[in-house]
C-alpha positions, -999 to +999 in steps of 0.1 A: -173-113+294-190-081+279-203-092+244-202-066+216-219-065+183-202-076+155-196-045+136-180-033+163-158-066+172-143-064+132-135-024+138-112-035+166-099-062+146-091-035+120-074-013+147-053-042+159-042-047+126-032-014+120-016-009+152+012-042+146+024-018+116+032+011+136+063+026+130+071+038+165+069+005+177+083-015+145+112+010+140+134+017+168+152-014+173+162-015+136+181+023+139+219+012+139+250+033+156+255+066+144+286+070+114+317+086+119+302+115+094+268+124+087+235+111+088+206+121+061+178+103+063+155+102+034+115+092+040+092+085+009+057+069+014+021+072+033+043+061+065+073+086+057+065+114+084+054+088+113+086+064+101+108+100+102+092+108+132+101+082+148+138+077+137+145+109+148+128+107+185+151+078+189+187+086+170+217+094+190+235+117+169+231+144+145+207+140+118+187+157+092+170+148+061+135+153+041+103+129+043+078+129+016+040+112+019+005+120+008-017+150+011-028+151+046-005+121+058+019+144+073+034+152+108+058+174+124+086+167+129+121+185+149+148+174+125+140+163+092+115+185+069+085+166+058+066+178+024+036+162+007+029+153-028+004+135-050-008+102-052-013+081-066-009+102-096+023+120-091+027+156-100+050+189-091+057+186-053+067+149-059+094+158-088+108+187-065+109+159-039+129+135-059+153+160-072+163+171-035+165+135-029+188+131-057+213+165-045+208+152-002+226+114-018+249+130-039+268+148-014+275+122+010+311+105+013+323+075+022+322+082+061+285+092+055+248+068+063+223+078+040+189+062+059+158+055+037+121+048+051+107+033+026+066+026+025+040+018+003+032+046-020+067+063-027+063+049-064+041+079-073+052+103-041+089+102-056+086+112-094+118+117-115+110+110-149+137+091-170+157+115-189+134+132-217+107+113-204+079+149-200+060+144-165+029+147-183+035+116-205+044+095-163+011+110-153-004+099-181+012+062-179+007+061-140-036+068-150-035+040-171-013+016-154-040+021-124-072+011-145-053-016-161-061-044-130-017-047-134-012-060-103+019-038-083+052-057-099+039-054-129+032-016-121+059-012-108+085-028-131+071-002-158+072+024-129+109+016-126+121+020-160+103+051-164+122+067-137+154+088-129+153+079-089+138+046-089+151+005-097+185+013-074+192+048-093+191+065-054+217+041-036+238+048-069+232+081-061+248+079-027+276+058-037+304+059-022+277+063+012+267+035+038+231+029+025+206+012+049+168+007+040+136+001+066+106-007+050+074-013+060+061-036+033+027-032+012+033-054-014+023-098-016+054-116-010+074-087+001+095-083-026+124-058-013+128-047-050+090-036-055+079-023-024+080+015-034+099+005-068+133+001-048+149+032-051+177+018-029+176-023-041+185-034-075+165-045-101+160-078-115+137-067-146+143-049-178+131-026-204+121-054-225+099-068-193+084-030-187+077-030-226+059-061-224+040-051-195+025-023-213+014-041-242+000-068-222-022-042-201-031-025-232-011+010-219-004+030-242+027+045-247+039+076-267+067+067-296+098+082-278+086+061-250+083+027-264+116+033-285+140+041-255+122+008-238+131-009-270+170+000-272+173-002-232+180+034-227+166+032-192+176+006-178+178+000-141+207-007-119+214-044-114+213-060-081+253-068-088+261-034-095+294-020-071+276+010-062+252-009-041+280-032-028+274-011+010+239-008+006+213-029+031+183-037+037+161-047+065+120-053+063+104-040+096+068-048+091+050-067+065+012-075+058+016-108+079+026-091+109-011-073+108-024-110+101-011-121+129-020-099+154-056-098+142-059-137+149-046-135+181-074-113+189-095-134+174-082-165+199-080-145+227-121-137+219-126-175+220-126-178+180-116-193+159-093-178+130-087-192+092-057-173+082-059-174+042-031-153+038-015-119+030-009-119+002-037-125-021-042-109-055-065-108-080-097-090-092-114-074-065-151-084-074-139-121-078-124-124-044-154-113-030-173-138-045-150-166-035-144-156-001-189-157-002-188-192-010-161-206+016-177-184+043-214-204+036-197-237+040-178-223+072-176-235+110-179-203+131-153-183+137-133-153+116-118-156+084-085-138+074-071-123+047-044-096+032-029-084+000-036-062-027-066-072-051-070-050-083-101-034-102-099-035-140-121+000-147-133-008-185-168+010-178-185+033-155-176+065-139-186+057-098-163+061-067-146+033-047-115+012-043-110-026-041-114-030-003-152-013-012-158-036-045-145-064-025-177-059-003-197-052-025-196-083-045-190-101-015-227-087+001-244-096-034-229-132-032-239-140+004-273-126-003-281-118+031-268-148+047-273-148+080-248-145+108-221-136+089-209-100+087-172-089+070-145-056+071-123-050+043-102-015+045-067-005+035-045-001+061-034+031+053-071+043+062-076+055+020-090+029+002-079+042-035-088+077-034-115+085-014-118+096+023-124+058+036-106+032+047-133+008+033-167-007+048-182-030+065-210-051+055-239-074+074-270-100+063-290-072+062-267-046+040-287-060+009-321-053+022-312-018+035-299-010+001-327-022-016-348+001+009-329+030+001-333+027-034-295+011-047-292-014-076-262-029-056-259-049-089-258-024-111-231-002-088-210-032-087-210-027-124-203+012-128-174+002-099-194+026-079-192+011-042-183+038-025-217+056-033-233+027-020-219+020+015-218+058+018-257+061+015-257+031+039-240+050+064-214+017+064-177+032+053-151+035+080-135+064+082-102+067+099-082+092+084-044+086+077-034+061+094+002+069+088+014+030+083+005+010+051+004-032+049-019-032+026-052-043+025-068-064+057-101-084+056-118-101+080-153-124+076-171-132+111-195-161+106-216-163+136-239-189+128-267-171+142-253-173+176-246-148+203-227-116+191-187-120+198-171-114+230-150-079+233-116-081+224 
């Protein structure tokens, strides 16, 4: 069996990952009969073009709709019109986006389907502010709510009652309209009502829960703000509420799914895998360290893990997400222990907002650092990772990956042996 070296065996594992979420494999057998009237299909997310793109290579019927997704994560497509917007601070494209989201549901009837793609990231693609909430006060939120270490319900419960489109407000929208939902999931535990702050799925929490959030995460919110929260002026629609009595919902790739198919690569390599999960959260930085200590007192083999960690930005200016600061304090715990090497990227290829989908890290990524000059320490500090594995030469780049189940990471512990097989 032709060995390869382990940078290159966690790549593929990465790629195999991604590659379980794909939407023109994960969609098609979900698409149900055409209606007697029309279909308008409805995309919001970093997978909305490649999820429209593939509804429509495979509907029977007429169809036509709008798709909107991130800068650069579009694709063309015949029958439905895809625009991007900003994220993950909203701004202009995303409100014109929403509203003709809003007019497309509103104008369906009761012979109608209204189909909605739903993927991680249409919180900030599909901005409709709450009525007299400005767009400059939700951008101003959104910033906060993203240095705050909230992890994504909490985000997005605020998110939801903030917002003219989101918490069920679009399924309302269509009423009296067949409503069916595919997501792909980003989110731990899979919650239909957060992935992409449900726009189509009612919402369990309230005003007073979004108010709370905000004081507990220290965001601060502008007085008109804080007092419709307080009197339950924007409330959400209510998972009992008759306008989403015809409304569905089916899940048609989650982070486990990536999980999965990554340790069966890793069997199939005669490895070992540790699945730890999917869906774990927390700080970035104190993962890393965690996952350093149970990979020292681990058999060989390849540790697995998902979810979406958060970084809490108090100080420092630098560049990276939490896939990067993940590795990084992950590198400075092992301390150049050898045989084991580690990936962590987001599986949308952007980790945060930079141009990588994360990095990859090796017993020797200290020294090198050191030998280029880099306090890895003290950019671990300033939240400034992404500096550092870019002067390594150690991000990986994929570009847009057009699916999104959050965050994958894998830990190969060698033991000093020979390098992995291929997968």
């Amino acid at each position: 069996m032709t060995l390869l070296d382990p940078k290159s065996f966690l790549r593929d594992l990465f790629d195999t990952a991604v590659a379980a979420a794909d939407p023109a494999q994960v969609l098609p057998p979900f698409l149900p009969a055409p209606p007697k009237g029309r279909t308008v299909l409805l995309a919001a997310g970093k997978a909305a073009a490649s999820m429209a793109h593939a509804a429509e290579t495979h509907w029977n019927g007429d169809l036509s709709g709008l798709a909107v997704t991130r800068y650069g994560h579009g694709i063309a497509c015949e029958r439905v019109e895809v625009i991007e917007a900003g994220h993950p601070l909203p701004d202009d494209e995303g409100l014109a986006a929403a509203g003709r989201f809003l007019d497309l549901a509103r104008d369906l009837t009761s012979d109608d389907l209204l189909l909605f793609l739903v993927s991680g990231g249409a919180s900030a693609l599909l901005v409709q502010p709450a009525d007299g909430l400005a767009l400059e006060d939700k951008q101003a939120i959104t910033q906060a709510l993203l240095r705050s270490g909230a992890p994504i319900d909490e985000m997005n419960c605020l998110r939801k009652h903030l917002s003219a489109i989101k918490g069920g407000r679009l399924a309302a929208a269509a009423h009296p309209a067949r409503v069916l939902t595919l997501a792909i999931s980003d989110v731990p535990g899979d919650d239909p009502a957060v992935i992409g702050s449900g726009p189509t799925v009612g919402d369990p929490t309230t005003c007073e829960e979004a108010l709370a959030v905000a004081d507990r995460r220290g965001i601060l919110l502008p007085g008109y703000v804080r007092g419709a929260l307080r009197r339950g002026d924007w409330e959400s629609i209510k998972p009992d509420h008759a306008a989403l009595a015809d409304s569905e919902f089916e899940l048609i790739a989650r982070p486990s799914n990536a999980q999965d198919a990554a340790a069966d690569a890793v069997q199939a390599a005669g490895l070992e895998p540790t699945l730890l999960g999917a869906d774990l959260e927390g700080e970035a930085r104190d993962l890393g360290r965690s996952h350093a200590a149970l990979a020292k007192s681990a058999s060989p083999g390849v540790i697995l893990s998902g979810g979406e960690t958060t970084v809490t930005v108090k100080d420092g200016q630098g560049r990276g997400g939490r896939n990067c600061e993940y590795l990084l304090a992950l590198a400075i715990a092992l301390d150049g222990a050898p045989g084991i090497h580690a990936i962590a990227c987001d599986t949308d290829g952007i980790d945060g907002t930079e141009d990588a989908a994360g990095a990859i890290i090796g017993p020797d990524t200290l020294a090198r650092a050191a030998a280029a000059g880099l306090d890895a320490a003290a950019m671990l500090s300033a939240h400034d990772s992404y500096t550092f594995f870019d002067t390594l030469g150690d991000l990986v780049r994929t570009g847009p990956t057009r699916t999104n189940v959050n965050d994958f990471r894998a830990i190969l512990i060698s033991g000093g042996e020979r390098p992995p097989p291929a997968l």
